[in-house]
KEKE-3310 file (N, C-alpha, C; in steps of 0.2 Angstrom, whole numbers, plus 5000, padded with zeros to 4 digits):
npx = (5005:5010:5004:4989:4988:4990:4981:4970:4972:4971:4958:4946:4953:4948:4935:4931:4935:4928:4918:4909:4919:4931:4922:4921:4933:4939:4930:4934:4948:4946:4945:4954:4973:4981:4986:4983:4970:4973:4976:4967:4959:4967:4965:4952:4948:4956:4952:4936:4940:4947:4939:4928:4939:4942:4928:4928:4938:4934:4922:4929:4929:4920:4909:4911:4924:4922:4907:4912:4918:4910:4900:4909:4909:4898:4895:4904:4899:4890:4893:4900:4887:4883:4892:4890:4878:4872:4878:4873:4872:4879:4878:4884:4896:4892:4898:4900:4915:4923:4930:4946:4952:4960:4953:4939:4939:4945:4933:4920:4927:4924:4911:4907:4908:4903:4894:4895:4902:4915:4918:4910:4919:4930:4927:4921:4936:4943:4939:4944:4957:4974:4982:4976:4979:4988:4976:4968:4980:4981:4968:4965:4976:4972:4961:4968:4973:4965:4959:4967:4972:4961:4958:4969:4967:4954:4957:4963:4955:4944:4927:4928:4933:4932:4920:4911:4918:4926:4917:4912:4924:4926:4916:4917:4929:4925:4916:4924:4932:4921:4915:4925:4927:4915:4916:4926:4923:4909:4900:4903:4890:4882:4887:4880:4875:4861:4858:4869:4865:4852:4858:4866:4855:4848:4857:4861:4848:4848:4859:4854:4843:4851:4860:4853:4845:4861:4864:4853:4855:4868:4865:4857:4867:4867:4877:4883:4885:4899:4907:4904:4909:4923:4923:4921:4932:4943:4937:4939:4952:4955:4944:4949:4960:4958:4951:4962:4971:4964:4967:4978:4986:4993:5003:5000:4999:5010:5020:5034:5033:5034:5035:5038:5044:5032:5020:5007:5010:5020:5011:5001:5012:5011:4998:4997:5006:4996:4985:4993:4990:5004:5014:5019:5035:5042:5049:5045:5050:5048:5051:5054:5043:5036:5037:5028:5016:5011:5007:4992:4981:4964:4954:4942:4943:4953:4946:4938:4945:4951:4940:4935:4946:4944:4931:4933:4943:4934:4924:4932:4938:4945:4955:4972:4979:4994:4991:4983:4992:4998:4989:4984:4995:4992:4982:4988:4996:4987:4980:4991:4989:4978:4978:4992:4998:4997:4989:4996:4992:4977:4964:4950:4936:4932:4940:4949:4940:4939:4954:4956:4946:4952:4962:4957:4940:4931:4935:4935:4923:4916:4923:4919:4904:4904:4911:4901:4890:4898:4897:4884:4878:4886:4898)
npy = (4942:4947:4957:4952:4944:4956:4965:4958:4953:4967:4972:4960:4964:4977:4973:4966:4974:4981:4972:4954:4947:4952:4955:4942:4937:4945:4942:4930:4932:4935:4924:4912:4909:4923:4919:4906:4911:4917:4905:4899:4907:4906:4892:4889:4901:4898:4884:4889:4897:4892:4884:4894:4898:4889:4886:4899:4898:4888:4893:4903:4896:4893:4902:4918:4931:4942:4944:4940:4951:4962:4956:4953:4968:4974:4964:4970:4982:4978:4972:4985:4989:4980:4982:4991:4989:4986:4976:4962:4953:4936:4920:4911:4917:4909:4897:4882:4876:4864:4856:4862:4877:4880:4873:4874:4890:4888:4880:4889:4900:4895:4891:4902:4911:4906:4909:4923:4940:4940:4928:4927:4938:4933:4922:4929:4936:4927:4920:4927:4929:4926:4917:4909:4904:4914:4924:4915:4915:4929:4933:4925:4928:4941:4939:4935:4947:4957:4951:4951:4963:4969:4963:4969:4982:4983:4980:4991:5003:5000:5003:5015:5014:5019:5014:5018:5026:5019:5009:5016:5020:5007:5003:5013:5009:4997:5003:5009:4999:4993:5003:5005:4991:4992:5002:4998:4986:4986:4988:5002:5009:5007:5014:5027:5045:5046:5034:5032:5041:5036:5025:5030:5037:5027:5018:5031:5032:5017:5018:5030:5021:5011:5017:5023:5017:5014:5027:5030:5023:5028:5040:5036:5032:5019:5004:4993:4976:4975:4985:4980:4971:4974:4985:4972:4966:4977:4979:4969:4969:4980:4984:4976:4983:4996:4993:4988:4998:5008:5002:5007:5018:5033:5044:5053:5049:5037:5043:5045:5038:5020:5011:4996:4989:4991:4980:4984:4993:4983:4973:4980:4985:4970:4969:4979:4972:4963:4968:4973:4959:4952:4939:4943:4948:4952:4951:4942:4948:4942:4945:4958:4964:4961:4972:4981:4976:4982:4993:5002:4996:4995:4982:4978:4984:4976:4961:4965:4969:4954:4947:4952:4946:4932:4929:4934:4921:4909:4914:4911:4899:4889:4899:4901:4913:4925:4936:4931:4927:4933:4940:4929:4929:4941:4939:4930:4939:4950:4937:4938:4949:4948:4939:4936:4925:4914:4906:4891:4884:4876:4865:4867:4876:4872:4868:4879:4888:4878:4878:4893:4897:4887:4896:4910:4908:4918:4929:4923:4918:4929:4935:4925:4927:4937:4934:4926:4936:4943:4935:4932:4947:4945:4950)
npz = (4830:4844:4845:4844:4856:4864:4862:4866:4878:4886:4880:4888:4902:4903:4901:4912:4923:4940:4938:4939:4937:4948:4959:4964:4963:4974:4983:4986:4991:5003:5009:5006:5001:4991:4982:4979:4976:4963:4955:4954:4946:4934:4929:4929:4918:4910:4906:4900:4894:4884:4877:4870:4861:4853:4848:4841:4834:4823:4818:4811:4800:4794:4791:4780:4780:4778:4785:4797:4802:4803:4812:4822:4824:4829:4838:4848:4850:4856:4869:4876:4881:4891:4898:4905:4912:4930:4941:4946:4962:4964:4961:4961:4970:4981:4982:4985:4997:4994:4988:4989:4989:4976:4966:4971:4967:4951:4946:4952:4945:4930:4928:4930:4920:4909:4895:4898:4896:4892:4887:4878:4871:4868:4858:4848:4847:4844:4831:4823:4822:4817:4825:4837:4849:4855:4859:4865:4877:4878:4885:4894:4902:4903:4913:4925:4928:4929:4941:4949:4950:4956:4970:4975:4976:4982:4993:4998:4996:4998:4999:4989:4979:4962:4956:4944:4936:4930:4923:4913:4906:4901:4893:4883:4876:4869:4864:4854:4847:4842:4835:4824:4820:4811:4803:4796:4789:4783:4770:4758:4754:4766:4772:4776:4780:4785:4790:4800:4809:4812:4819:4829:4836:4841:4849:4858:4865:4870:4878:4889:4893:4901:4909:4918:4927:4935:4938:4946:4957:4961:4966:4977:4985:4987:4990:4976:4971:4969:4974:4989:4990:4989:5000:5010:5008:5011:5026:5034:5040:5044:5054:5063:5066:5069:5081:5089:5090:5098:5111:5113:5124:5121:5120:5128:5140:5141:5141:5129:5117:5115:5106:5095:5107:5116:5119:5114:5103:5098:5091:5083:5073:5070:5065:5053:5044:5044:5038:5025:5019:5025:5030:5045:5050:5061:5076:5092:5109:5122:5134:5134:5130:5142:5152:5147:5151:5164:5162:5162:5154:5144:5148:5142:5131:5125:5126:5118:5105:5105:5102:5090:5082:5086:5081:5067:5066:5066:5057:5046:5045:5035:5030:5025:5023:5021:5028:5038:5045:5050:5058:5067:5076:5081:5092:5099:5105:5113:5120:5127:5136:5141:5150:5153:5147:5132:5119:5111:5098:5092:5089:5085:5088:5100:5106:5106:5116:5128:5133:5135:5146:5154:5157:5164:5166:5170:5160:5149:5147:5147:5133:5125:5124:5119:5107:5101:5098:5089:5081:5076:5072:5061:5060)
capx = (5005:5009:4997:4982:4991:4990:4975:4964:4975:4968:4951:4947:4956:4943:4930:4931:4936:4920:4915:4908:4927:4932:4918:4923:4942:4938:4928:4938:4955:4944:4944:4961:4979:4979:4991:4977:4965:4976:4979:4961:4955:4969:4963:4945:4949:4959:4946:4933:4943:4949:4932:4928:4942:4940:4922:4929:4942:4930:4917:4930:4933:4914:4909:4914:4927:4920:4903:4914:4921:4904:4898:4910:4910:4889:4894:4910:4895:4884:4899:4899:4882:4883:4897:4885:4873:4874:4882:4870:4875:4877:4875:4893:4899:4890:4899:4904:4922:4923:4936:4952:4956:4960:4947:4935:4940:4944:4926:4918:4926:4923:4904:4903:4909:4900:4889:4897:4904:4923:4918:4910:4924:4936:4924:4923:4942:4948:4937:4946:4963:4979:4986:4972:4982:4991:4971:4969:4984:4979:4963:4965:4980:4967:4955:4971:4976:4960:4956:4973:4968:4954:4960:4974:4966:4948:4959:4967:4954:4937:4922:4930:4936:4928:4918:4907:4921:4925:4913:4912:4931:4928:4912:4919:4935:4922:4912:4928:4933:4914:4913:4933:4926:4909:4919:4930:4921:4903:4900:4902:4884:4877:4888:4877:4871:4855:4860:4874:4861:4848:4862:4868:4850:4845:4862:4861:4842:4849:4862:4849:4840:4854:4864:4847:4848:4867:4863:4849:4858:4873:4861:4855:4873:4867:4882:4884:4888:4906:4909:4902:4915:4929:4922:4922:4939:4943:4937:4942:4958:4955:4943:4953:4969:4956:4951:4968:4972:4960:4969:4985:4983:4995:5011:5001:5000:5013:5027:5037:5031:5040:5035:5039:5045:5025:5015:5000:5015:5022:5002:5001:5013:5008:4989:5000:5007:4990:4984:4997:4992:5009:5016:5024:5041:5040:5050:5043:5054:5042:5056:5054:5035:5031:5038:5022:5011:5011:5002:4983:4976:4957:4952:4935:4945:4957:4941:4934:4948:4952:4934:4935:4947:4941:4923:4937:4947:4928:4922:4935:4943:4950:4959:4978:4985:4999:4985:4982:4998:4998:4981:4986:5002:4992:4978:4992:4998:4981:4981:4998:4989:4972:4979:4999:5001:4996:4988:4998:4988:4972:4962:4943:4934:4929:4945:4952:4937:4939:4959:4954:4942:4956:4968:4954:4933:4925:4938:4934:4917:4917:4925:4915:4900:4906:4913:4894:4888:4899:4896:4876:4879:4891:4903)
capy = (4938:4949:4961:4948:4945:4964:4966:4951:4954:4972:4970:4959:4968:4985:4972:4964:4980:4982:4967:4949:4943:4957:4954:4935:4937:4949:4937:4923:4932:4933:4915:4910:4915:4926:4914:4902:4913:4920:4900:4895:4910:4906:4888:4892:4905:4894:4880:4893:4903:4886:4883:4899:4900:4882:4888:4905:4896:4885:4899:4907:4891:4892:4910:4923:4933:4948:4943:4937:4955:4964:4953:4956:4976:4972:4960:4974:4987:4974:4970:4989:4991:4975:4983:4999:4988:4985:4970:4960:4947:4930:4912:4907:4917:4903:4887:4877:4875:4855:4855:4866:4882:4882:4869:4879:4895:4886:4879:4896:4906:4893:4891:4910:4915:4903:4914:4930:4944:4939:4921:4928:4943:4927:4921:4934:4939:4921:4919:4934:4929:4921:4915:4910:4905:4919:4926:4913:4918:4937:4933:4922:4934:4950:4938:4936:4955:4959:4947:4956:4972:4971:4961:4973:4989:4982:4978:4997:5008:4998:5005:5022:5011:5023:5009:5019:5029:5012:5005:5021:5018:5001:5003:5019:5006:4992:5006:5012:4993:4993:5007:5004:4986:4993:5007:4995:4981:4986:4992:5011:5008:5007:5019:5035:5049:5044:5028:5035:5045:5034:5021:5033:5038:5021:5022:5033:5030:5011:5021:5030:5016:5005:5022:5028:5012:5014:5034:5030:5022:5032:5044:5034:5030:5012:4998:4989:4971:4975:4990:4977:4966:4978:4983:4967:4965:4980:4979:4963:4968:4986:4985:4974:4988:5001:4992:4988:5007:5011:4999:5014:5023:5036:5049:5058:5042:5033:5048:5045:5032:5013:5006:4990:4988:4991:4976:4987:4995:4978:4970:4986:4981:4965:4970:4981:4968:4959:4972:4970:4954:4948:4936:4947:4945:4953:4945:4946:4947:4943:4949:4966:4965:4959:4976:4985:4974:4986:4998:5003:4996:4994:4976:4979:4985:4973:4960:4968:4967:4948:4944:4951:4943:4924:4927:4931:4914:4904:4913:4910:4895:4889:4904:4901:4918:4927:4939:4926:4923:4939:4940:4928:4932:4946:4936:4928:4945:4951:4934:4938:4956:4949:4930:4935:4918:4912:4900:4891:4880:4872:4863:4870:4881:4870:4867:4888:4891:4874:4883:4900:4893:4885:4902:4911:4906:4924:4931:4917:4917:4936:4934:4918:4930:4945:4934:4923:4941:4946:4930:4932:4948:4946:4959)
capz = (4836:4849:4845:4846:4864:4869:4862:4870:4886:4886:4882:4894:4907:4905:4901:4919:4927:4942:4935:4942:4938:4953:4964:4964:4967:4980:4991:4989:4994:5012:5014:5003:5000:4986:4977:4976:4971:4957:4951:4953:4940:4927:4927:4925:4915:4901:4903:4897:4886:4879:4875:4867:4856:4848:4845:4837:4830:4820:4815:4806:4795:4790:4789:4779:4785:4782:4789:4804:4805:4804:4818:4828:4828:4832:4845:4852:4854:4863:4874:4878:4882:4894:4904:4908:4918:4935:4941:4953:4965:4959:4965:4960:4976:4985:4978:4994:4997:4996:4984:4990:4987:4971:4963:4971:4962:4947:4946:4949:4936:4926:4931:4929:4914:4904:4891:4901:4889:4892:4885:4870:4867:4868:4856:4846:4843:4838:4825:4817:4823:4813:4830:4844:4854:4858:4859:4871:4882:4881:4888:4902:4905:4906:4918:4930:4928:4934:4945:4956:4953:4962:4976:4977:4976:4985:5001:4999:4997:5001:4994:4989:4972:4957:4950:4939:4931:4928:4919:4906:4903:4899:4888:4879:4875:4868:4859:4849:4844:4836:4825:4820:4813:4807:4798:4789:4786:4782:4764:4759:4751:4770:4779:4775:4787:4789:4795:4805:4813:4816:4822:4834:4843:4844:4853:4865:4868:4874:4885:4893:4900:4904:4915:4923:4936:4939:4941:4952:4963:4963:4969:4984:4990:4988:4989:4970:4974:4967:4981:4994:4989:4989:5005:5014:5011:5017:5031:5040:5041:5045:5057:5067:5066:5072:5088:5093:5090:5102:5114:5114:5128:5120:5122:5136:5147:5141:5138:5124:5112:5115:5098:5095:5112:5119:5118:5111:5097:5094:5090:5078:5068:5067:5062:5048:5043:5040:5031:5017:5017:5022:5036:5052:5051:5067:5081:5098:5114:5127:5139:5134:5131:5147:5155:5146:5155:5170:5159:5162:5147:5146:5147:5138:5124:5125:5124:5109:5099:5104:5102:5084:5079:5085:5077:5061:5064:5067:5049:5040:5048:5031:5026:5026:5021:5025:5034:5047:5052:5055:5064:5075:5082:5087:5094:5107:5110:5116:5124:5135:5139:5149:5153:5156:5142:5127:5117:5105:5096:5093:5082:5084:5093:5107:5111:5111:5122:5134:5134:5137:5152:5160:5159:5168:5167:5170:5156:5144:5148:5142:5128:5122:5125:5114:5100:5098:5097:5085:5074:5075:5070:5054:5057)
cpx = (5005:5005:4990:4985:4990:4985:4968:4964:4969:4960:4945:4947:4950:4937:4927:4932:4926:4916:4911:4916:4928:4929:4919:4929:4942:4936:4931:4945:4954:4945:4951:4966:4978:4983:4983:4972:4967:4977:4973:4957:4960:4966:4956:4943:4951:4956:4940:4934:4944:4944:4931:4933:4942:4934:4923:4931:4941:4923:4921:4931:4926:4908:4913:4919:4926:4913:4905:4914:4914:4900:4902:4909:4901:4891:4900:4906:4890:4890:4900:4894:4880:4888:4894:4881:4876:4875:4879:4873:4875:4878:4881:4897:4898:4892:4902:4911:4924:4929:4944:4951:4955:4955:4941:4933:4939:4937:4919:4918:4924:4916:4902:4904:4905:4894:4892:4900:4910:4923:4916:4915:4929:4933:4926:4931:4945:4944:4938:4953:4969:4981:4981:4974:4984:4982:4970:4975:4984:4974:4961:4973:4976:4963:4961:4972:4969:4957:4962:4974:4965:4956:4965:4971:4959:4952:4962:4961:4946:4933:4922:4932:4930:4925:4913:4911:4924:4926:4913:4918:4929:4923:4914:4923:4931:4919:4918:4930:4928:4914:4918:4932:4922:4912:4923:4927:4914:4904:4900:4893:4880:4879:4885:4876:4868:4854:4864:4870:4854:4853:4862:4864:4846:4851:4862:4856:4845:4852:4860:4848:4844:4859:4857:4847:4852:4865:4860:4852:4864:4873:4860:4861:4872:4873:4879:4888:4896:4910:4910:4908:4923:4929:4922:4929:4945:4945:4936:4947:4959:4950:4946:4960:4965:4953:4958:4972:4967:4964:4976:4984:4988:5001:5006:5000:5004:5021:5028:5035:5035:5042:5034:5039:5039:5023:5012:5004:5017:5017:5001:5004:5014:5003:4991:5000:5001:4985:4985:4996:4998:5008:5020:5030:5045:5043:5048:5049:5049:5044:5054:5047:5033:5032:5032:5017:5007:5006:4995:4978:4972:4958:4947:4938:4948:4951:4938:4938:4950:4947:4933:4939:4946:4935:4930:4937:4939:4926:4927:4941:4949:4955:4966:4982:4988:4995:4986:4988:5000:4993:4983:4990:4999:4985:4981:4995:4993:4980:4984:4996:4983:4978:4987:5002:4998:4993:4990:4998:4982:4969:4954:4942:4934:4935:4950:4948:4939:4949:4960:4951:4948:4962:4963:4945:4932:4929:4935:4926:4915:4916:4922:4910:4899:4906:4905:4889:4890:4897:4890:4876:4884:4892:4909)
cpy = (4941:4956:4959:4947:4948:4965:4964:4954:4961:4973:4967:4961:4973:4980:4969:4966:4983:4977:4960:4946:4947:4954:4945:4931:4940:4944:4931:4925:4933:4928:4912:4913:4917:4922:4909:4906:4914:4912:4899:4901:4909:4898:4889:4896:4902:4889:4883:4896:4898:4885:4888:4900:4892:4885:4895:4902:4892:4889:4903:4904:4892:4899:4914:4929:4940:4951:4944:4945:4962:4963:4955:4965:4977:4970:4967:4983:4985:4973:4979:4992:4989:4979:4988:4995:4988:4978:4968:4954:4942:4925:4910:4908:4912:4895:4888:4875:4868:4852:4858:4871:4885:4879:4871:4885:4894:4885:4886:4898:4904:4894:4899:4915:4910:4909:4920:4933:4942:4932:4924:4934:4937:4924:4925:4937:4934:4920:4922:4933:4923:4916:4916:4907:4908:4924:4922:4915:4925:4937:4930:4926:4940:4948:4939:4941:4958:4957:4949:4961:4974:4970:4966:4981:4987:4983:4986:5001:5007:5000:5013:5019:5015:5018:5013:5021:5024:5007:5009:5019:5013:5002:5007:5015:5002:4995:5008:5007:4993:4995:5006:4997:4987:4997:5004:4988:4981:4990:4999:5011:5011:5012:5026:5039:5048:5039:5027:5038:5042:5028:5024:5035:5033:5020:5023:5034:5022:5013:5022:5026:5011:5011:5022:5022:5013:5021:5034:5028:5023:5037:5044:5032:5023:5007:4995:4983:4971:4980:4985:4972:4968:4979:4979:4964:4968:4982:4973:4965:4974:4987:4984:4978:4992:4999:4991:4996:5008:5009:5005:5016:5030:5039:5052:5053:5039:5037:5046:5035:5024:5009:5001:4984:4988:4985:4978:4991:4988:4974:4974:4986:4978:4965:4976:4980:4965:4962:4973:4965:4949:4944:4941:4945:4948:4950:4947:4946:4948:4945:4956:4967:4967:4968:4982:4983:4976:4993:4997:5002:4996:4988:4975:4980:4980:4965:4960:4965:4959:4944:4945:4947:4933:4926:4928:4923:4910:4904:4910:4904:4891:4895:4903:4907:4920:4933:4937:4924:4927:4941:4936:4928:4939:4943:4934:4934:4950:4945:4937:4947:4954:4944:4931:4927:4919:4907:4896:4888:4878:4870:4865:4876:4878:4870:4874:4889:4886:4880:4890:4900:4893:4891:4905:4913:4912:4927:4928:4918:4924:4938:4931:4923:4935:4943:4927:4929:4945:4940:4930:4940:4950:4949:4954)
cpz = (4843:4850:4846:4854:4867:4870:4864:4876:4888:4887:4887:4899:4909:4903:4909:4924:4933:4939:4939:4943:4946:4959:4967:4967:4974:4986:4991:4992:5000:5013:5011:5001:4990:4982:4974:4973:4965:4953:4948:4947:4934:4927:4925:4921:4906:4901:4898:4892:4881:4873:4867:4862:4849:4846:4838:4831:4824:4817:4808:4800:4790:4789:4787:4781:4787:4783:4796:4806:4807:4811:4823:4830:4832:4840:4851:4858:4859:4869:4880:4882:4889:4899:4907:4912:4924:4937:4950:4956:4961:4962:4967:4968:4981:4983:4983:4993:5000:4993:4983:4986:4980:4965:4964:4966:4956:4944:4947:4944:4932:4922:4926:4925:4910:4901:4894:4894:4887:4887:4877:4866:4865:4860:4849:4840:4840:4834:4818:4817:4820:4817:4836:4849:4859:4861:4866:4879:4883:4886:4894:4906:4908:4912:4925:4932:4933:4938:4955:4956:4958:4969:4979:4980:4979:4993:5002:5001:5000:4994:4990:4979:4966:4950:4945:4934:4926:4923:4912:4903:4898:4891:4883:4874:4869:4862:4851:4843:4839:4830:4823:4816:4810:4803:4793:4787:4783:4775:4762:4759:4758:4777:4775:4779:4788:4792:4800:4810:4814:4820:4829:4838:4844:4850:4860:4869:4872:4881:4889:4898:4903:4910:4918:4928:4937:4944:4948:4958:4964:4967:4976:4987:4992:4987:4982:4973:4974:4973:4987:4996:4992:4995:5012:5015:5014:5024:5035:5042:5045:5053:5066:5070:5072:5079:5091:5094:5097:5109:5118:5119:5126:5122:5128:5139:5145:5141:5133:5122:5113:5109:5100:5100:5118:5116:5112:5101:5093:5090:5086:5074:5063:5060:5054:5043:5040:5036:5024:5014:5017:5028:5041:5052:5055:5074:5088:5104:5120:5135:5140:5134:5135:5151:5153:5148:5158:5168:5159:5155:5146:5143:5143:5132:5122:5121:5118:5105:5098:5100:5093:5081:5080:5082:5069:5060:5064:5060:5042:5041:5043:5029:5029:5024:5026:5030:5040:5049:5054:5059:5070:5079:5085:5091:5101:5109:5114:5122:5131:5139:5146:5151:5156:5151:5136:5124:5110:5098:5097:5089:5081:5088:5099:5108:5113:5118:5130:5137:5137:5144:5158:5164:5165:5165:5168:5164:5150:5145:5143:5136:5124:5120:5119:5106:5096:5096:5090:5078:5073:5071:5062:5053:5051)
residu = (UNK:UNK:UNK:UNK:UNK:UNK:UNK:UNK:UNK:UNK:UNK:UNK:UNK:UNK:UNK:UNK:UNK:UNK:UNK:UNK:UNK:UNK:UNK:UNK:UNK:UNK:UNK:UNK:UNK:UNK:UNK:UNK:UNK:UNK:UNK:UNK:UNK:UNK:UNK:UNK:UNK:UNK:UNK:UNK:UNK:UNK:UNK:UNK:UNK:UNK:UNK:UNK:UNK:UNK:UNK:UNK:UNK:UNK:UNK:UNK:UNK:UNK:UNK:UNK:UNK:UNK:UNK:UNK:UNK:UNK:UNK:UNK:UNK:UNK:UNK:UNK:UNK:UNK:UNK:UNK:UNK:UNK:UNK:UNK:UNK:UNK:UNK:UNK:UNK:UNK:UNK:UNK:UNK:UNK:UNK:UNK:UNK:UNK:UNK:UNK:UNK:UNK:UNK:UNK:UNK:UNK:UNK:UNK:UNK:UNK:UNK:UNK:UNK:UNK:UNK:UNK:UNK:UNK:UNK:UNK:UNK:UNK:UNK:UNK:UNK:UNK:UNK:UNK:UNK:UNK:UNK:UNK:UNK:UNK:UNK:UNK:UNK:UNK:UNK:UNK:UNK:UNK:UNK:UNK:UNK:UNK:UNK:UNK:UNK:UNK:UNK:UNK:UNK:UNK:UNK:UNK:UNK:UNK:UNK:UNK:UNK:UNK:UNK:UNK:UNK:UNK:UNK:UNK:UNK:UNK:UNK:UNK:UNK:UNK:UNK:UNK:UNK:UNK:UNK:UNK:UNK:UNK:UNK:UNK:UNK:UNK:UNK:UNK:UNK:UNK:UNK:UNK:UNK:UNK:UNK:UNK:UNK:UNK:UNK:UNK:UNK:UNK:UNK:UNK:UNK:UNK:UNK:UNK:UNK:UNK:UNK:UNK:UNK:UNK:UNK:UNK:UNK:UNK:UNK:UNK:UNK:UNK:UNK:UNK:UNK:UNK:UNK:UNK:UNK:UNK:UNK:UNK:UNK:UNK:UNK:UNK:UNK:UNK:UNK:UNK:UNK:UNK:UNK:UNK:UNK:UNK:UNK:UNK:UNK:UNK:UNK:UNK:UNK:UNK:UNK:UNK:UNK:UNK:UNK:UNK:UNK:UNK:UNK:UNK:UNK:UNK:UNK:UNK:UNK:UNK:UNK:UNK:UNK:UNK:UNK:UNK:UNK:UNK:UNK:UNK:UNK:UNK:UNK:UNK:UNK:UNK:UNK:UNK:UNK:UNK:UNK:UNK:UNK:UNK:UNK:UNK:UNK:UNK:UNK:UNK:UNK:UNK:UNK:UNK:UNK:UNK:UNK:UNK:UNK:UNK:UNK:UNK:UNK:UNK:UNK:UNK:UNK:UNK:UNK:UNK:UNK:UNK:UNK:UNK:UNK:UNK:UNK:UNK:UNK:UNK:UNK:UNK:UNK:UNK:UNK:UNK:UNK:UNK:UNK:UNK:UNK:UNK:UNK:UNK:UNK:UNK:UNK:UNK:UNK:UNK:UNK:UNK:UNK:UNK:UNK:UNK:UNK:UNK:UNK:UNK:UNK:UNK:UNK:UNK:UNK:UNK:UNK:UNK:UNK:UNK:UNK:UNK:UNK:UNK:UNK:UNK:UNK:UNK:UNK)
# end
């Protein structure tokens, strides 16, 4: 019971490791809190699997068992084979968000596992298991496990995440499963050398041509959708840290450090803080702030950095994470640096900019300039 559990859990896990599941969690924890994405891949996940394991779970009632278990060590080294390709973009990332959040997500995985390998490992292991069940809740356990991995470890390191190492892990894992049921389920009669050894160079002739793409373009230092992914979420949050950095004017113009107590320190923080992913809990004292005011900031910089973060709030207007509630408490502390106030609220864009306008029209105007710039080019 708890070894069909572990076992599902696990495989899974290093089957969707740099996978489409990954690449999918990733860009949706841009636009939703990572709660929701983590709800919407277990429900897609156990409608799917559900699926899958009824299917299994009815194969085993009318197939031999130790046909069943041949086929799988077959289907465990195709499964292996399939995680060495490259993992191209896919349509699904584009399913329109009409239905929240998590219906969204839900609807995806669903979508996007269908025929996928996870669908037929699910497949696969219940047709062999006492307890599918528990098959089923490894499996849609391993898709959530890896579904916050990724998000976790994409937003840490970017594109630095060692998806190739990865993939071999995974497929190595897939390959052992195989010949450990082809070795105990296939008749002595057929395990010979010469068949061990013609098995083996058809084999590693498959490997060949399915590594020499990854190779290649390991070579050219070309982005995999799944870096791309990793990268994107990254760097939203990062880039936004490193213009407000630039904002510092530093210990040899400021003397001794104020921290928290700096405007440009307390906004640094923040943007920290929305790196983590959390909410700021942060409090400002705009008492003390304002005394950093007096400071020679550069406004151009100051500009940039607001400007990115409204083209953020415009692409990502749904997004409710804890991120953004860190973004924008530093968006009105950027605010109180050009304008001396802040913007508390608003419901679109047209209404920040008409706001923005009224504080001061050649600033706003600026601004506005900078951030349709930045939205034509999709930083």
């Amino acid at each position: 019971m708890i070894k069909e559990f572990l076992q599902s859990m696990f495989l899974i896990f290093m089957a969707e490791m740099g996978d489409k599941t990954q690449i999918l969690a990733m860009a949706f924890a841009t636009q939703f809190k990572v709660k929701e994405v983590l709800v919407g891949v277990f429900l897609g996940s156990l409608l799917n699997h559900g699926l899958a394991v009824v299917l299994g779970a009815y194969l085993s009632n009318v197939i031999p068992l130790d046909a069943i278990q041949i086929i799988a060590g077959f289907l465990f080294i195709g499964f292996a084979l399939w995680t060495l390709k490259i993992e191209e973009d896919d349509e699904n990332e584009e399913i329109k968000k009409n239905f929240g959040p998590i219906l969204t997500v839900a609807l995806a995985f669903f979508i996007g596992e269908l025929g996928d390998k996870t669908q037929l490992t699910a497949i696969t292991l219940a047709s062999d298991a006492s307890f599918p069940l528990f098959i089923l809740l490894g499996t849609v356990s391993g898709m959530v496990l890896t579904s916050g991995v990724g998000i976790f470890v994409g937003s840490k390191i970017g594109d630095k995440i060692p998806e190739f190492t990865i993939k071999i892990a995974s497929a190595f894992i897939f390959f052992i499963f195989g010949f450990i049921k082809l070795y105990q389920s296939l008749p002595a009669k057929y395990i010979t050398s010469t068949n061990v050894l013609i098995f083996s160079v058809l084999l590693i002739i498959s490997v060949y041509f399915i590594l020499n793409p990854v190779l290649k373009l390991r070579k050219s230092n070309r982005s995999t959708a799944f870096k791309e992914a990793a990268l994107t979420l990254y760097e939203y949050t990062n880039e936004i840290k490193e213009s407000v950095n630039r904002i510092c004017l530093g210990e040899g113009n400021c003397g001794v450090c104020q921290g928290s107590n700096c405007i440009i320190g307390y906004t640094k923080k923040i943007i920290d803080d929305a790196v983590e992913n959390k909410a700021s809990n942060n409090k400002e004292n705009l008492d003390v702030l304002s005394e950093s005011l007096n400071k020679n900031f550069d406004k151009n910089k100051v500009i940039d950095s607001l400007s990115m973060i409204i083209a953020y709030f415009i692409n990502y207007k749904g997004d409710r994470s804890k991120r953004n509630i860190s973004i924008n408490k530093a968006r009105q502390m950027l605010e109180y640096i050009l304008f001396n106030e802040e913007i508390e609220d608003y419901k679109d864009k047209e209404e920040y900019y008409s706001k923005l306008r009224k504080m001061d029209k050649k600033l706003a105007d600026k601004i506005i300039k900078k951030v349709d710039k930045l939205i034509t080019s999709e930083i």
